[in-house]
N, C-alpha and C positions, 0 to 999 in steps of 0.2 A: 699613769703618771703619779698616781696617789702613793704608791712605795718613796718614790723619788723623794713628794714632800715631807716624807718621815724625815728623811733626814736634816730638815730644819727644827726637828723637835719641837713642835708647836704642842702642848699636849689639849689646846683646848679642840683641834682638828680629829683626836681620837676616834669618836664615834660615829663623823662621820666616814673616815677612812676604811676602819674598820666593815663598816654597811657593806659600803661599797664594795669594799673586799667579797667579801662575802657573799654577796648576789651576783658577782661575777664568780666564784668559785665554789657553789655550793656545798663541797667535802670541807671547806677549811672550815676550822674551827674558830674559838672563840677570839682571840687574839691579844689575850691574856696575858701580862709582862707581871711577873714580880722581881725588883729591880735586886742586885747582889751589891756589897761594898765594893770589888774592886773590878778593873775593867778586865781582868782574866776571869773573873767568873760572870759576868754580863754574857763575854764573849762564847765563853762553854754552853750558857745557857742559849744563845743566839743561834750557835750552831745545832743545838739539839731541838732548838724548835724546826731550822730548817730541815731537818731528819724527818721532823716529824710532820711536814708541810703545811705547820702553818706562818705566813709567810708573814702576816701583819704583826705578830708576837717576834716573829725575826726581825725583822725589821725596827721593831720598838728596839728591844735589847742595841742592835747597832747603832742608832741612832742615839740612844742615849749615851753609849760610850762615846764618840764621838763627840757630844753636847760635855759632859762630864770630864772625862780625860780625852781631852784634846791633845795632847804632847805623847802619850801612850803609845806603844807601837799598834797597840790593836786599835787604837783609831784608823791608824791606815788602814788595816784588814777590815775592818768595821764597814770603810768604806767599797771594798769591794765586794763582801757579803751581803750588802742591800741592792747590791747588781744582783746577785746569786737571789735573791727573795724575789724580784721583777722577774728573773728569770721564769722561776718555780710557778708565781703568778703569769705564767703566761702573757707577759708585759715587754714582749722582745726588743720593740723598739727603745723603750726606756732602758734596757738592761744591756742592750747594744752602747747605746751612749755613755751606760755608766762605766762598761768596759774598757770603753775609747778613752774615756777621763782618767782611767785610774793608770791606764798606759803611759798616757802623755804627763802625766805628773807622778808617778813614780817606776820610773824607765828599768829600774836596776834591781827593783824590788824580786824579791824568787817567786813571783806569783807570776809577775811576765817575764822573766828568765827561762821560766821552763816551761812558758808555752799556756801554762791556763788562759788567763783574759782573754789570749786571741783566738784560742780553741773553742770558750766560751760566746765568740762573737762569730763564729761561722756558723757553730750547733745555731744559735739562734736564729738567724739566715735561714739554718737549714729547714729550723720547725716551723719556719713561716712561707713553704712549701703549698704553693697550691694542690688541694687535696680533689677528691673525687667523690661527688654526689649525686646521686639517680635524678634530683630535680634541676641540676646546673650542667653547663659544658663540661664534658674532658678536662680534668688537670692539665694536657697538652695542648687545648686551646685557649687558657686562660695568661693574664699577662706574665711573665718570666722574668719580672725583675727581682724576685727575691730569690731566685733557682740562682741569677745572677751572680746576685750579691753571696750566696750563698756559694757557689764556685768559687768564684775570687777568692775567699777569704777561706776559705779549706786550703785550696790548692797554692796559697800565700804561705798559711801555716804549714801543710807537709813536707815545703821546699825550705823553710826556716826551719823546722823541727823535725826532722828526719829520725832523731833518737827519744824525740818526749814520750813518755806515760799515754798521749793522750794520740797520738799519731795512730796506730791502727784502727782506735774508731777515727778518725778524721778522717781516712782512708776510704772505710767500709759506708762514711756518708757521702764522700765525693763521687765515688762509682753508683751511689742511687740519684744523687743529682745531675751525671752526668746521663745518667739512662732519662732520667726527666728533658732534658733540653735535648738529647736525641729524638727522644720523642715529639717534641715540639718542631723542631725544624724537620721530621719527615712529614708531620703534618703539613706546615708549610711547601714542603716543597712540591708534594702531590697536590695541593691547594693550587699552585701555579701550574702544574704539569694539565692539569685538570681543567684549564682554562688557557691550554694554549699558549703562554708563557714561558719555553726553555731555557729563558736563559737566566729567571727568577729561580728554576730547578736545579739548576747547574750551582748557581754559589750557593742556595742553598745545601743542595747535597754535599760541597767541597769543604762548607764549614763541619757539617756533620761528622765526616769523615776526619778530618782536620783535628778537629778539635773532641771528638765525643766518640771516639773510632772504641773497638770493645764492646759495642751493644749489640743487641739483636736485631739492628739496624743495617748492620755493617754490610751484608747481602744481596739485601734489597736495594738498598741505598746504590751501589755500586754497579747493578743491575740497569737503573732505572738512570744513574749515572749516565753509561755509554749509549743510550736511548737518545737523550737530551742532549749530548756534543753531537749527537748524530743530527739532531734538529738544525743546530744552531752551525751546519756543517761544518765538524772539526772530528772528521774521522779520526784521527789518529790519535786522540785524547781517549777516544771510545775504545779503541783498541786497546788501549793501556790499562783501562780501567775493567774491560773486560778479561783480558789478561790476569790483572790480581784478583781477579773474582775467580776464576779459575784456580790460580794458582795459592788460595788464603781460602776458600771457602769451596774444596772442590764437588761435593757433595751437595750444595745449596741447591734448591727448586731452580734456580735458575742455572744453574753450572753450564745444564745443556746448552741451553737457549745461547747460552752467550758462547760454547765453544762453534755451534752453527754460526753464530752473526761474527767471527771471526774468521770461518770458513769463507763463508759471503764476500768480506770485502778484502781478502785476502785473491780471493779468483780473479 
């Protein structure tokens, strides 16, 4: 949150901001501003620190434009480039907000025109991605609100921006996030299968497929699928879905299994 209060320009707040900074990101450097006369050279300088990641020296520069020439256009941009410093600071939530903010108060600007802020508010979503560590659970058993958040707000942006600059990586992040929440709900869904529960397996799998269909889930899931209406007796749902397993995955470990268990209730 300590970027955010840069932008009240307090300069007696510097060192400890600064600290701060800096024991949370041990590469950044010093955080160093030497200020320029006008707010296009602030702002060049602003930008070359964030080049140069360090974020508290960005941040200063912005901020001071902003403080200094208020009426500037680069004040506005000022203020979306100390989103871009939270950002680089690994400060997602603060830099999500500041994204939100600069949306909602300048609608028209070419910064959300063409898609950056909001491209910028999904990537952040996206980095805040539960990860995978030898001493903690699976990233597919941990909570999936920011996989979430992170979905929505890609698959928002690629249906809004279809022609931006920024659209192919939005893309190339939604099918890893997409493969993350596949993965979470076949946990889930073997989680119930595994205890007895078909029919906790069943919507689970129906969302998988539904919504996250494309993984290497697609298979199994659909497998494991006509198992579960078999439980929950709704032969004919099993059939269907053993069918497109058949017929979309004919190769699959299960292909056999399921053109027998169509033989089966087919006699």
């Amino acid at each position: 949150m300590f970027l955010r209060t840069v932008m009240a320009f307090r300069p007696v707040l510097w060192p400890t901001l600064c600290l701060a900074l800096v024991s949370a990101c041990s590469s950044a450097p010093s955080g160093a501003a030497v200020y320029a006369v006008t707010a296009q050279q602030n702002y060049s300088k602003g930008l070359n620190e964030l080049e140069q990641k360090d974020w508290v020296a960005a941040a200063k520069y912005f901020a001071f434009i902003r403080a200094r020439f208020p009426y500037s256009k680069y004040a506005v941009l000022a203020e979306l480039r100390i989103s871009d410093a939270e950002f680089g600071a690994a400060h997602y939530v603060q830099a999500i907000d500041g994204y939100k903010l600069f949306i909602k108060f300048h609608p028209t600007h070419e910064m959300v025109t063409n898609g950056y802020a909001e491209f910028r508010i999904g990537e952040a979503y996206y980095k805040m991605l539960p990860g995978d560590m030898w001493i903690l659970p699976p990233a597919y058993e941990k909570d999936q609100s920011s996989t979430y958040d992170a979905e929505r707000e890609l698959r928002t942006f690629v249906k809004k921006h279809p022609s931006s600059q920024y659209t192919e990586r939005a893309q190339k992040m939604l099918q890893r996030v997409h493969a993350h929440l596949a993965a979470h709900e076949w946990y889930v869904a073997k989680f119930y299968w595994e205890r007895d529960k078909p029919m906790g397996t069943v919507l689970r799998l129906r969302r998988l497929l539904d919504r996250f269909a494309g993984t290497r889930y697609d298979g199994d899931a659909l497998w494991l699928l006509g198992q579960a209406y078999l439980k929950v007796k709704m032969p004919e749902r099993a059939k269907d879905v053993w069918q497109r397993l058949i017929n979309e995955h004919p190769n699959h470990a299960h292909a056999g299994a399921a053109r027998r268990a169509l033989a089966d209730l087919s006699s």
